[in-house]
N, C-alpha and C positions, 0 to 999 in steps of 0.2 A: 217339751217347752213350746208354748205357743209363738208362732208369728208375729212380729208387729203389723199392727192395723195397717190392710193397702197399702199406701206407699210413704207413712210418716217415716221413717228408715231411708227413704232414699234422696239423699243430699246433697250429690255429686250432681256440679255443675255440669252439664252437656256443650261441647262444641257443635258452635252456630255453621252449618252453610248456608251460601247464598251462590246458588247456581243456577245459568242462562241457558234452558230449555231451548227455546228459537227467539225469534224480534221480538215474542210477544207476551212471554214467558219467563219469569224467576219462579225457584221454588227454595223456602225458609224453610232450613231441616235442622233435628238437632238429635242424631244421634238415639233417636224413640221416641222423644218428647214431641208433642204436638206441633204439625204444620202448619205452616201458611204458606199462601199461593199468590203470587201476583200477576194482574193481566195488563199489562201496559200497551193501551192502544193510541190513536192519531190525538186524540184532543181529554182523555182523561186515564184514571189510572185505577182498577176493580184490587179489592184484596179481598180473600176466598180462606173465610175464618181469621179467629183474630189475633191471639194467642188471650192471656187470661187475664192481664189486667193491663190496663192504658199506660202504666209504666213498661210492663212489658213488650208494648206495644211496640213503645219511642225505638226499639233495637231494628223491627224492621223498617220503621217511617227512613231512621236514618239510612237502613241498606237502599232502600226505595230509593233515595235522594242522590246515592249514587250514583245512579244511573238516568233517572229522570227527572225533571220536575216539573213535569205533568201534576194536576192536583186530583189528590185521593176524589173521586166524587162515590166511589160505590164500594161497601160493603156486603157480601154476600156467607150469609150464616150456612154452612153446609148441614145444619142439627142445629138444636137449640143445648148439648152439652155447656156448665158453665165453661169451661176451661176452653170453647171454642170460641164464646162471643163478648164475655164479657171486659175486653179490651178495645170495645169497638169507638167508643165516645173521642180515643185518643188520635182516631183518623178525621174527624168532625165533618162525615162523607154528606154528600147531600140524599143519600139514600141508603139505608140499610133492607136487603133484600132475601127473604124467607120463601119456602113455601107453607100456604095454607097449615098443613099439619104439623109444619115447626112452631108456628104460633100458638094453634090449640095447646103445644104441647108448652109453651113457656107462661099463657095464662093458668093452664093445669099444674105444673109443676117445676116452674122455672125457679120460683124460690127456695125449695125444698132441694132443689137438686144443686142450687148455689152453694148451700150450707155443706150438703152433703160430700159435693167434692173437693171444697175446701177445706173440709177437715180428712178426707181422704190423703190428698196428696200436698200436703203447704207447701214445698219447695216451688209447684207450679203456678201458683197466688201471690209469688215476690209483691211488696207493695199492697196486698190486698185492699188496705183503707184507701188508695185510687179508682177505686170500684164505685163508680157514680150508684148504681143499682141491676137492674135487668136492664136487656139489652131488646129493645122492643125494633120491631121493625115497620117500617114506613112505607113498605112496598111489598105486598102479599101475593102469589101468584101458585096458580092450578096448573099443575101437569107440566108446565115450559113456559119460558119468557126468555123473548128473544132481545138483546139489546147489541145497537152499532155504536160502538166508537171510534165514531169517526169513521171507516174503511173497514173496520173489524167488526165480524160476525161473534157473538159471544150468547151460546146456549145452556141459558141458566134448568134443570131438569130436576123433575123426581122420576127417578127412572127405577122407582121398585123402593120396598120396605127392606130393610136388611137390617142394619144397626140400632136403627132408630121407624117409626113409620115416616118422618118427615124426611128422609135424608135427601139429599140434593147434589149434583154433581154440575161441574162449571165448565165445559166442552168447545175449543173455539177447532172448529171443522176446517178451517182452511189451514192450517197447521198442526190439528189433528193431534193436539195438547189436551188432556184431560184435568179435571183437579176432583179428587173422588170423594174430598172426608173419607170419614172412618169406615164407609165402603169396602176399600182395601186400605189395608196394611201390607207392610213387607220388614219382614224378620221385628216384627213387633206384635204382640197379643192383642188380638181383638176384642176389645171389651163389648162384651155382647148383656148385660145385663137391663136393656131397656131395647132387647132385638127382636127379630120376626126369625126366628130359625131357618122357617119350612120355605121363606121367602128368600130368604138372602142369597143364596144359589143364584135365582133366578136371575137377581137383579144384578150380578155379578158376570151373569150370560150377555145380558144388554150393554153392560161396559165393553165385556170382549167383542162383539158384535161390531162396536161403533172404531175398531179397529185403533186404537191409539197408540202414535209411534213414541209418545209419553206421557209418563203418569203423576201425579204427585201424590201417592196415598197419604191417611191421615197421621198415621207414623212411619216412620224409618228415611232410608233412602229415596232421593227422586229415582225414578223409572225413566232410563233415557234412551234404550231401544223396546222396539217389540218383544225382543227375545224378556228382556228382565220385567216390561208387563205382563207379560204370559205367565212371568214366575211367580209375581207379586198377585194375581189373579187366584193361582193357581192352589198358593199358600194358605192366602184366606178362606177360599173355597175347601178345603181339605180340612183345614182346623175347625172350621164351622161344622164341618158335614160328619167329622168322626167325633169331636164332642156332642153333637143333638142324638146323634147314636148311639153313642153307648150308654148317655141321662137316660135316653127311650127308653134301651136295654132295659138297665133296672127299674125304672118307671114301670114297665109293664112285668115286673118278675115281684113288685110289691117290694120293692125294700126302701128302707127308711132315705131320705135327702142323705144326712152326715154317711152312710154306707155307701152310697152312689156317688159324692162326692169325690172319698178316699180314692175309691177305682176309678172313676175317671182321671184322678189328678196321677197315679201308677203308671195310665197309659199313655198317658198326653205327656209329662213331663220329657220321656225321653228324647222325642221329636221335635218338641215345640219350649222346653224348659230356658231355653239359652235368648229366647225372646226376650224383648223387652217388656216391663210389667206382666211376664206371665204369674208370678205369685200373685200380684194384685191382684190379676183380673179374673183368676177360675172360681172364686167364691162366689162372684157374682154372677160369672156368666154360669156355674152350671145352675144355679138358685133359679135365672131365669128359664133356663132350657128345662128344667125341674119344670115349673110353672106350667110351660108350653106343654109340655108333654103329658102335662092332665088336666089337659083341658081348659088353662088359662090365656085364653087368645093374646089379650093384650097386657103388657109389661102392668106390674103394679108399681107406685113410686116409691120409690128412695127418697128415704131421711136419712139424717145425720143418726136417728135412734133403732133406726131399721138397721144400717149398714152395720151398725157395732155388735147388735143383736144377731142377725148372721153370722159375721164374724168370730164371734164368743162359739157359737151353734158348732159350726164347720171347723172351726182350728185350733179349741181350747181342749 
């Protein structure tokens, strides 16, 4: 019997946290479902993704208001995923802030990939018809951008290709608070199906590097010592590095995508099966590491007619 598609199966509400990192720091959790980060500084207030649509939104504005009301002025996309930005309109910040390759990557395939993951996963589209359209950015920046808030140091970074080529990580050094996207995860499945394999390591090195005494990855739990970044680090790194390894494996032994598949999914489920969206996410992600591994540098796009057609391929 085959799978249901992604995640249309999964309909279980998530309980919401909202937990106080330090002065300057909230982080929006829900149990696997997509983060958001808040950076509440002297005279405004940054949120770091968005959740997926501007209804959805309204749940953290009001957490936000709990505790501040400082006015949202900054949104920062950590990807151009729809399910990361397209609730942005509902903060009506004075800037919405990307890096350079997040944008190439939302006039290349922001639409396609709209479609694509709202019929993926609907549960995380509540409201969908609130969805003004794409979520374009006002503020495009190469390699770092630094912004004060008031007193507050805040380093907006591309700090390496991993998940996405544009990925972006939100870093305030004086408190030494992280916010990674989908960078890292912890005890959640890294959806790698628009990733850089052979890079994500790396750029997972330059996180641990910059020493964070906590983390908000883009699912699961916040990270609130060193010890549980180091684990949350450590998870993602491991699931990346033994999944692109064993695609190779077969990759280079000649055997068909659906054969490669089946065995990586054998040896991964045991270790990593209890994650959150791991069913979803190994069709797509081994498709990609498929890709990479002969010689497809850069991800191809996902459509709504694409994902179903793997889909059928891999699990029918």
């Amino acid at each position: 019997m085959s799978k249901t598609f992604a995640s249309q199966a999964d309909l279980a509400e998530k309980v919401v946290s909202f937990e106080k990192l330090c002065g300057h720091a909230y982080a929006y959790t829900a149990q696997g479902d997509p983060n958001t980060g808040i950076v509440i500084g002297d005279n405004a207030v940054m949120v770091v993704d968005t959740q997926a649509t501007p209804v959805m939104a309204q749940d953290v504005i009001r957490r936000v208001r709990e505790v501040t009301d400082k006015p949202i002025k900054y949104v920062v996309l950590s990807h151009y995923h729809a399910v990361r930005v397209l609730g942005a309109s509902a903060y009506e910040p004075e800037h919405v802030i990307a890096s350079q390759d997040t944008y190439e990557l939302i006039v290349e395939r922001g639409a396609a990939d709209m479609q694509s993951e709202i019929e993926r996963f609907p549960r995380l589209f509540r409201a969908v018809e609130s969805v003004p359209g794409l979520t374009w950015p006002t503020v495009v920046f190469r390699e770092q951008l630094t912004l004060w808030l008031g007193k507050l140091e805040v380093r907006i970074m591309q700090i390496g290709r991993g998940h996405t080529k544009g990925d972006t990580v939100v870093w305030l050094p004086g408190d030494q608070v992280l916010f990674s996207g989908d960078l890292v995860e912890f005890d959640a499945t890294p959806y790698a199906g628009d990733a850089y394999f052979t890079e994500w390591p790396a750029a997972l090195e330059r996180i641990a590097a910059l020493k964070p005494r906590a983390l908000v990855p883009g699912r699961g739990a916040a990270l609130k010592t060193p010890a549980e970044v180091g684990k949350g680090l450590e998870g993602t790194r491991s699931f990346v590095a033994e999944l692109y390894r064993t695609v190779q494996e077969g990759a280079g032994q000649g055997k068909e995508l659906r054969e490669i598949y089946a065995e990586t999914y054998a040896r991964l489920k045991p270790k990593y099966g209890h994650w959150a969206i791991f069913d979803h996410c190994l069709p797509f992600d081994v498709s990609r590491a498929y890709d990479e591994a002969t010689g497809h540098r850069d991800p191809r796009i996902w459509t709504a007619e694409r994902d179903k057609e793997m889909w059928a391929a891999l699990e029918q």
